[in-house]
C-alpha positions in Angstrom: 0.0 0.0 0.0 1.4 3.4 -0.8 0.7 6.9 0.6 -0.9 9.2 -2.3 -1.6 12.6 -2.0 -3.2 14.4 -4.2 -4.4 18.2 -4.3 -6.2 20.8 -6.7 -7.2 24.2 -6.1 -9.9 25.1 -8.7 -13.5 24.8 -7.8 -15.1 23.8 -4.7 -16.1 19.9 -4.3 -14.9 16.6 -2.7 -15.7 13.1 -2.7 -19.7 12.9 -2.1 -20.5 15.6 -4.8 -20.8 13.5 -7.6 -23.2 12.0 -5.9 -25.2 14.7 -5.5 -25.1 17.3 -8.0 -24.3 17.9 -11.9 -20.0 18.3 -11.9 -17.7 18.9 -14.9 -15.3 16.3 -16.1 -12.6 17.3 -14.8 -13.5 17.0 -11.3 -15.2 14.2 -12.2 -12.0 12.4 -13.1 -10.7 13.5 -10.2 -12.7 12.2 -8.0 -13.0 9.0 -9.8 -9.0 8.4 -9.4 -8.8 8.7 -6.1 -11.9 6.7 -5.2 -9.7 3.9 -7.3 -6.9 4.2 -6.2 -8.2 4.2 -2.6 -9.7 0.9 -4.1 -6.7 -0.5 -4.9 -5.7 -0.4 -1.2 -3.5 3.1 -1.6 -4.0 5.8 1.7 -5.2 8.7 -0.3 -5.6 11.8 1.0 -7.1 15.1 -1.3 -6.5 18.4 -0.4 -8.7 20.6 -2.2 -11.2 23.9 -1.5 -13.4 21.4 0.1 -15.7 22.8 3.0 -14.4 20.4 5.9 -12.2 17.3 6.2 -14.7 14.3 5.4 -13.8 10.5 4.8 -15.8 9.4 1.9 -15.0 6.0 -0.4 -12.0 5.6 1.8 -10.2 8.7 0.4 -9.8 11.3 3.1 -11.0 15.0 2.2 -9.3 17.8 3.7 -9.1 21.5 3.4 -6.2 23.4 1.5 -6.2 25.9 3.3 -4.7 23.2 6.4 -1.5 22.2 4.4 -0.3 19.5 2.1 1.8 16.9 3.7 5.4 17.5 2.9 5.9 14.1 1.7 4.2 11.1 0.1 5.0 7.9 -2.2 3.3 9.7 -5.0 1.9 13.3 -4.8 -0.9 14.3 -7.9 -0.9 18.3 -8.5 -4.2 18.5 -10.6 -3.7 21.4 -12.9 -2.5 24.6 -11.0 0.9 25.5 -11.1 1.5 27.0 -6.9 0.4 22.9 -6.7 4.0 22.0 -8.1 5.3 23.3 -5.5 3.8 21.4 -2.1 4.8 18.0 -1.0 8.4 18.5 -2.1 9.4 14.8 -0.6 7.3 13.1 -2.0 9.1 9.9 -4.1 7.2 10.5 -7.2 5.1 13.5 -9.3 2.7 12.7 -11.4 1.4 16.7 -13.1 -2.5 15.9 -13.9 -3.7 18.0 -16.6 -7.3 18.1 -18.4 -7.1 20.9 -20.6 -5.3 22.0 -23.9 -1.4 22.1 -22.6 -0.8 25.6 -24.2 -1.3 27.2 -21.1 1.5 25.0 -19.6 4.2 27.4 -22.1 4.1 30.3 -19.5 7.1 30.8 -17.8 5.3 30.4 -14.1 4.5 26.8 -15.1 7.9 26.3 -17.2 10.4 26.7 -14.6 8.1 24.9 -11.9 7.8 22.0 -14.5 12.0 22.2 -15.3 12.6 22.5 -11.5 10.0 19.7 -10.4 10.3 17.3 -13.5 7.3 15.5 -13.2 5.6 13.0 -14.9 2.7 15.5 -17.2 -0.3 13.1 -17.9 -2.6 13.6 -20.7 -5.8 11.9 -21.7 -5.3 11.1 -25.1 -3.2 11.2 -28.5 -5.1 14.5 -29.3 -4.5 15.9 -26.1 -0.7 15.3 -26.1 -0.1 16.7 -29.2 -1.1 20.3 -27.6 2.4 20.3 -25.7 5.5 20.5 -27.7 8.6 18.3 -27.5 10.8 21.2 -26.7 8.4 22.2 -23.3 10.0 21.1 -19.8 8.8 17.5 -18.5 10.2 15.0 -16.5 8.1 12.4 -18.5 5.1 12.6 -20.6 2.0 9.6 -20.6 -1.0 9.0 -22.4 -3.9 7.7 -19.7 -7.3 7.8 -21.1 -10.4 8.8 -18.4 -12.2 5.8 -17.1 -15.6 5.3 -17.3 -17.7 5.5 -13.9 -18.9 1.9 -13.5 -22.9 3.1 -13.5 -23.3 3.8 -17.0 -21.6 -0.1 -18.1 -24.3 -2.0 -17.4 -26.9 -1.2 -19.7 -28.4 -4.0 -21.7 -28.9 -3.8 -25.2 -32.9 -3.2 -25.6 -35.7 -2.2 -28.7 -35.3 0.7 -30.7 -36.7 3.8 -29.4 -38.3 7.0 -30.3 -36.4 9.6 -32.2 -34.7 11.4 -29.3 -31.2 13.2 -29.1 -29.5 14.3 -26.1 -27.0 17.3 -25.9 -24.8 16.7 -22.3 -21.7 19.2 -22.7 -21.3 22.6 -21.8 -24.0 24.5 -23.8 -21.2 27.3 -25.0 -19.3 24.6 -26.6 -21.8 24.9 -30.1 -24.8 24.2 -28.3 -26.0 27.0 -30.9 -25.0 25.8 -33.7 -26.2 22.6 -33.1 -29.7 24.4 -32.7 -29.5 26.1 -36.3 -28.5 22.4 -37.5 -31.5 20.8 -35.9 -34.1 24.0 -36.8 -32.8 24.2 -40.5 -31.8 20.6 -41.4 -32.4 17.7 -39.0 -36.1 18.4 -37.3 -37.9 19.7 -41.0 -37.1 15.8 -42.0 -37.8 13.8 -38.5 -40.8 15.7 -37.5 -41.3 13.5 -34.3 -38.1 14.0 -33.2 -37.1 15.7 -29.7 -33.9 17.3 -28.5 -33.3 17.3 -25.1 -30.2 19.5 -23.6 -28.2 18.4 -20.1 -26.8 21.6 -20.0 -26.6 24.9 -17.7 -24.1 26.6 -15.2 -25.3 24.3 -12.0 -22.4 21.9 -13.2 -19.4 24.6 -12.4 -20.9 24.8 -8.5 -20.1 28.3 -7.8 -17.9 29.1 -10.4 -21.0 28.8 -12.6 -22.6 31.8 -11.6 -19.3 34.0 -13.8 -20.7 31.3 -16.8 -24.3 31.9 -16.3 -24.6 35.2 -18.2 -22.5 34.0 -21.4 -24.7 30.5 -21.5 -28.1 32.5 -21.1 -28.8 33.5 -24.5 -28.0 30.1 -26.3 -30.2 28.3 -23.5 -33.0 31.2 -23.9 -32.9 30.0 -27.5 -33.0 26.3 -26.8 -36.2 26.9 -24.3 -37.9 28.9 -27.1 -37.5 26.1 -29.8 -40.3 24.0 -28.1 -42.2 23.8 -30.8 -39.4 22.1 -32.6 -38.9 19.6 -30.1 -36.3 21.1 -27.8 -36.6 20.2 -24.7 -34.7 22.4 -22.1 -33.8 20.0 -18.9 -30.9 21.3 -17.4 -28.0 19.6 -15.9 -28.3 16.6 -14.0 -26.5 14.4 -11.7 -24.9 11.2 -12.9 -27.3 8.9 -11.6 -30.2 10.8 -13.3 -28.5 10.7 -16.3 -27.7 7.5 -16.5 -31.7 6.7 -17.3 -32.2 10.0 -19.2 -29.3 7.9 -21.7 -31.0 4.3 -21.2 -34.0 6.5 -23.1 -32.0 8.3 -25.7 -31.5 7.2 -29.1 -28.9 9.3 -30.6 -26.5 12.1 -28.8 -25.1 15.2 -30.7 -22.7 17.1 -29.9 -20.0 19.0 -32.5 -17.0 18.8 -30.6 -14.8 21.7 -29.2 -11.2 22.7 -29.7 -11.1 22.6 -26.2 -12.1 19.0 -25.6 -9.1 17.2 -24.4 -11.3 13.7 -23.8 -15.2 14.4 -24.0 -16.6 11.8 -21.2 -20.1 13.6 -22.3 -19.9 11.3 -25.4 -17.9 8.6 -23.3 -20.3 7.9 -21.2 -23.2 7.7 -24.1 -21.2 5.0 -25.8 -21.1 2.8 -23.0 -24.3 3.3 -22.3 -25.5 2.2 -25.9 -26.3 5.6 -27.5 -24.5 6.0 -31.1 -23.2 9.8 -31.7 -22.2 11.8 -34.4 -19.7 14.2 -33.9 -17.0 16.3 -36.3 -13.6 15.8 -36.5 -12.3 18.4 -34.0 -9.4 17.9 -31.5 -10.1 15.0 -29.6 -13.5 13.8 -31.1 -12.4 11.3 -33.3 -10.6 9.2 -30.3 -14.3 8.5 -28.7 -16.2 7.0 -31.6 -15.9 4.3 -34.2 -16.5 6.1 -37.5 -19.6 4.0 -39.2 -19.6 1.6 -36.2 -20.3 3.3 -32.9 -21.7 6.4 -34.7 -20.3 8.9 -37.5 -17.1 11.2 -37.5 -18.0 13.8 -39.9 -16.7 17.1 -41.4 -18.7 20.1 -42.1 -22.4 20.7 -40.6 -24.3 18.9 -44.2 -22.7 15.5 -43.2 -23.0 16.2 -39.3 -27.3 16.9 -40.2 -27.5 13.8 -42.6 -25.7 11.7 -40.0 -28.2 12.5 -37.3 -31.1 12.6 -39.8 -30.0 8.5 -40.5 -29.6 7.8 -37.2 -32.3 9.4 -35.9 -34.8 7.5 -38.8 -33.0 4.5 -39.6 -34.1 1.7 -37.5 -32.0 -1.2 -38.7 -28.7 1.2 -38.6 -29.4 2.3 -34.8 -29.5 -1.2 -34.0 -26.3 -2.2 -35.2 -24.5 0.9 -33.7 -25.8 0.7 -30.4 -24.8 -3.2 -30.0 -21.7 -1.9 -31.2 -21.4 0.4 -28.6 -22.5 -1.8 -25.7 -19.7 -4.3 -27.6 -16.7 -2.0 -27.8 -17.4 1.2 -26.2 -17.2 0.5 -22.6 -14.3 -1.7 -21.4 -11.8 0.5 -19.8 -13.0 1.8 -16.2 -11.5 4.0 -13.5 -9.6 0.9 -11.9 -7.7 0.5 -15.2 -6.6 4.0 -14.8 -5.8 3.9 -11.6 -3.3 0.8 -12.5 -1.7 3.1 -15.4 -1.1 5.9 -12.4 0.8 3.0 -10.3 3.0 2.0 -13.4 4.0 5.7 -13.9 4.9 5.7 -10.1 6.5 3.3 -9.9 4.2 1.5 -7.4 2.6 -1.7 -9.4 
């Protein structure tokens, strides 16, 4: 058993709160690694912005603002730079980031990242590629997000009603998504329904700075219900879990920004095909004509859906081919990548 700290300083959250409210992926991930490593048998103990210390999952919660030990076998900095700089005995680093690695080229993370030298993780082929070769490291590895064991037990069942789900942030092209479905998509599949996971109660506190920017596209999205648009809001994990069991098709364009995408993760495993373009990361979650479509350019993105959405024999292929392919590697094999890189297997 090793001792693991691990410690992030972005929004406020700890172990029970994906369990009881809507939270973005990168916390998500977060808290899914430690539960899994705690798992495995590790001592882990976060420090975070969390309210109080709490044991939850066997992972110990405890505030920043009360220290980081000064060593550990492995210590995980998750994202912020002042992080790189705690738990200076600890035997190995391991830098967790979850966002395009440009940000990583100013100088406060450089010489923090030449001085520290540890290992940078990324999520995917995609998301490596954002760092160059040139940029300080002390190693660099690929570990893909797991998928949170709830949504990998679905069982493959009849085709249902034409209904697509949106379940990313609504300011990555929620809007144009709309125009797709008002212009192209609903005028052919009349019956269909579009119903949007999406609003600032996912960022906790941090949402209200977000709330003004996503108001007008959600405003939008409410206004279109007489095209089917169905405005739900953001919803917990367990929720959504049987808002996807109903769904028959997810869209969702794809953002520049999108270093994994476990919105369209997690629909795959639960048997939803998607279609999605061919931006950043995208590509790396779907099997192109198996698992749903890859496309380029909003024409094939619209026929895409329109097929899926009205093609009964095609859904049913794609969505045993999800259930087949699409949900295999879980938090626990993540967590056993993390002990390679330390060292600790």
């Amino acid at each position: 058993m090793a001792r693991i700290v691990m410690a992030d300083d972005g929004i406020r959250f700890d172990g029970r709160t994906l369990e009881e409210r809507p939270l973005g992926g990168a916390e998500t991930s977060f808290i899914e690694m430690a539960n899994a490593l705690a798992a495995r048998g590790h001592e882990v103990l976060v420090c975070n912005k969390c309210d109080a210390e709490v044991v939850h999952r066997g992972v110990t919660w405890r505030p920043l603002a009360q220290g980081v030990p000064d060593s550990a076998d492995l210590y995980i900095p998750n994202r912020g730079d002042k992080l790189l700089k705690l738990c200076r005995g600890a035997g190995r680093v391991i830098f967790w980031i979850h966002n395009p690695a440009g940000y990583l080229l100013k100088w406060r993370y450089q010489w923090k990242l030449a001085w520290r030298r540890p290992v940078i993780v990324f999520s995917g082929a995609s998301h490596a590629s954002t760092y160059p070769g040139w940029a300080f490291a002390g190693g660099r590895a690929v570990v893909p997000y797991g998928l949170t064991d709830i949504f990998c037990h679905a069982a493959e069942r009849p085709v249902p009603p034409p209904r697509a789900v949106f379940t990313s942030n609504p300011m990555r092209s929620l809007d144009w998504l709309l125009d797709r479905w008002e212009s192209r998509i609903r005028p052919v599949v009349p019956a269909a329904e579009l119903h949007i996971f999406a609003g600032s109660a996912t960022y906790g506190t941090a949402g209200d700075a977000k709330a003004a920017r996503m108001g007008p596209v959600l405003e939008r999205a409410a206004a279109m219900a007489p095209l089917g648009v169905v405005l739900r809001g953001p919803v917990p994990k367990s929720q959504l879990v049987e808002e996807l069991a109903q769904a028959r098709v997810q869209l969702y364009r794809g953002d520049i920004g999108e270093t994994f995408c476990s919105a369209v993760a997690e629909a795959q495993a639960m048997g939803v095909p998607g279609v999605i373009e061919d931006i950043a990361c995208m590509k790396e979650r779907i099997r192109h004509g198996e698992t749903g479509f890859v496309v380029k350019g909003e024409d094939a993105f619209a026929e895409s859906a329109i097929r899926l959405l009205a093609d009964d024999a095609l859904w049913q292929v794609q969505h045993r081919n999800c259930l087949d392919h699409q949900r295999h590697w879980r938090w626990t094999h993540a967590a056993v990548e993390f002990e390679r890189i330390a060292g600790l297997a």
